[in-house]
C-alpha positions in Angstrom: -19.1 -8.2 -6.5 -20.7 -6.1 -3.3 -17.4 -7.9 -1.6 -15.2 -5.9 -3.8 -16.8 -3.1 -4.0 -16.5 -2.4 -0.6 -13.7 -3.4 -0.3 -12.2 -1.1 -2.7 -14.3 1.9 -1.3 -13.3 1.1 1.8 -9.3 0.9 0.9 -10.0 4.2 -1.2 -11.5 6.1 1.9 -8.6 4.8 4.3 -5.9 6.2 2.0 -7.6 9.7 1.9 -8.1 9.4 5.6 -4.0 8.5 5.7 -2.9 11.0 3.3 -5.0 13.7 5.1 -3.9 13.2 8.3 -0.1 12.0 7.8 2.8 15.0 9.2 5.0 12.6 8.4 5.6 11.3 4.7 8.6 9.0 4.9 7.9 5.6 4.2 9.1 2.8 6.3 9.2 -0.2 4.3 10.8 -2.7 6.7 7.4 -2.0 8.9 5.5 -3.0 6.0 7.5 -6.2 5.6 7.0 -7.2 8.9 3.7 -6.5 9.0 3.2 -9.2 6.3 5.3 -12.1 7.6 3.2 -15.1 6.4 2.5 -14.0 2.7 3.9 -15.6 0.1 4.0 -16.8 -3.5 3.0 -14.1 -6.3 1.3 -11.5 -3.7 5.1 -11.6 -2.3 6.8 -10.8 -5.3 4.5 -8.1 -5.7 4.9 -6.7 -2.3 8.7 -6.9 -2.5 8.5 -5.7 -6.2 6.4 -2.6 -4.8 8.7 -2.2 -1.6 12.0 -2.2 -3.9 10.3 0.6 -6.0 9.6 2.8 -2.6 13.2 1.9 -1.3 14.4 3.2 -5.6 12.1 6.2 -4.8 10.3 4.9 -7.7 6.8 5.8 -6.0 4.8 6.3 -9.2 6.2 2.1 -10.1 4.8 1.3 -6.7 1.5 2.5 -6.2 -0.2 0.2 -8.7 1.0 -2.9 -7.5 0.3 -1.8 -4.0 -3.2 -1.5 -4.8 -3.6 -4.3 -6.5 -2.1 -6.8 -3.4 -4.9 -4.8 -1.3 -7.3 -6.4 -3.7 -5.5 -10.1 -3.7 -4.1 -10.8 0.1 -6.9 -11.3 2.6 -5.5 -9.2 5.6 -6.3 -8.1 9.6 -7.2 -4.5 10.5 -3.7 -3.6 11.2 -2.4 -4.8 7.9 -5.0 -2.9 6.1 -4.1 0.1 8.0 -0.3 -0.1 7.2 -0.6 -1.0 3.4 -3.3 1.8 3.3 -1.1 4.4 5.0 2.0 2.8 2.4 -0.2 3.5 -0.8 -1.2 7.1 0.3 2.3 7.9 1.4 3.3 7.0 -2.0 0.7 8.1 -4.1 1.3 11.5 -2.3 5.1 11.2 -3.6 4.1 10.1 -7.3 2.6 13.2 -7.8 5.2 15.4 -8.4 7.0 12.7 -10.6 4.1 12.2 -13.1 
């Protein structure tokens, strides 16, 4: 449970950090793709699900599933960076669409 916990605060702080310091808001989905190359079965789907919202500028759609593959797929400091900066670029854009 402590695992999680930090883990979660720790995602949650990285996206503030992201969405605080980010000048640029596009979001580049093929980097996040290839930043993930050996994932597969449902945290795949999930990630493609979420990726095919962002490409359908459907950011509100993708920001749930987003944070819920942070929570599933066991991942390096780089892919946590990348899938943090991906969920506060889009949570940032599901704002205005609420």
């Amino acid at each position: 449970m402590k695992k999680r916990l930090t883990l979660i605060f720790t995602l949650t702080s990285l996206v503030w950090l992201a969405a605080s310091g980010c000048s640029n808001k596009n979001i580049d989905t093929a980097k996040v793709r290839a930043a993930f190359p050996a994932i597969s079965g449902d945290a795949k789907n999930i990630l493609e699900q979420a990726l095919k919202d962002i490409d359908q500028s459907n950011y509100v759609a993708a920001v749930r599933p987003l944070k819920v593959l942070a929570l599933q797929v066991k991942m390096d400091k780089d892919q946590r960076l990348i899938l943090a900066d991906t969920i506060a670029k889009a949570a940032a854009k599901a704002g205005p669409q609420k």
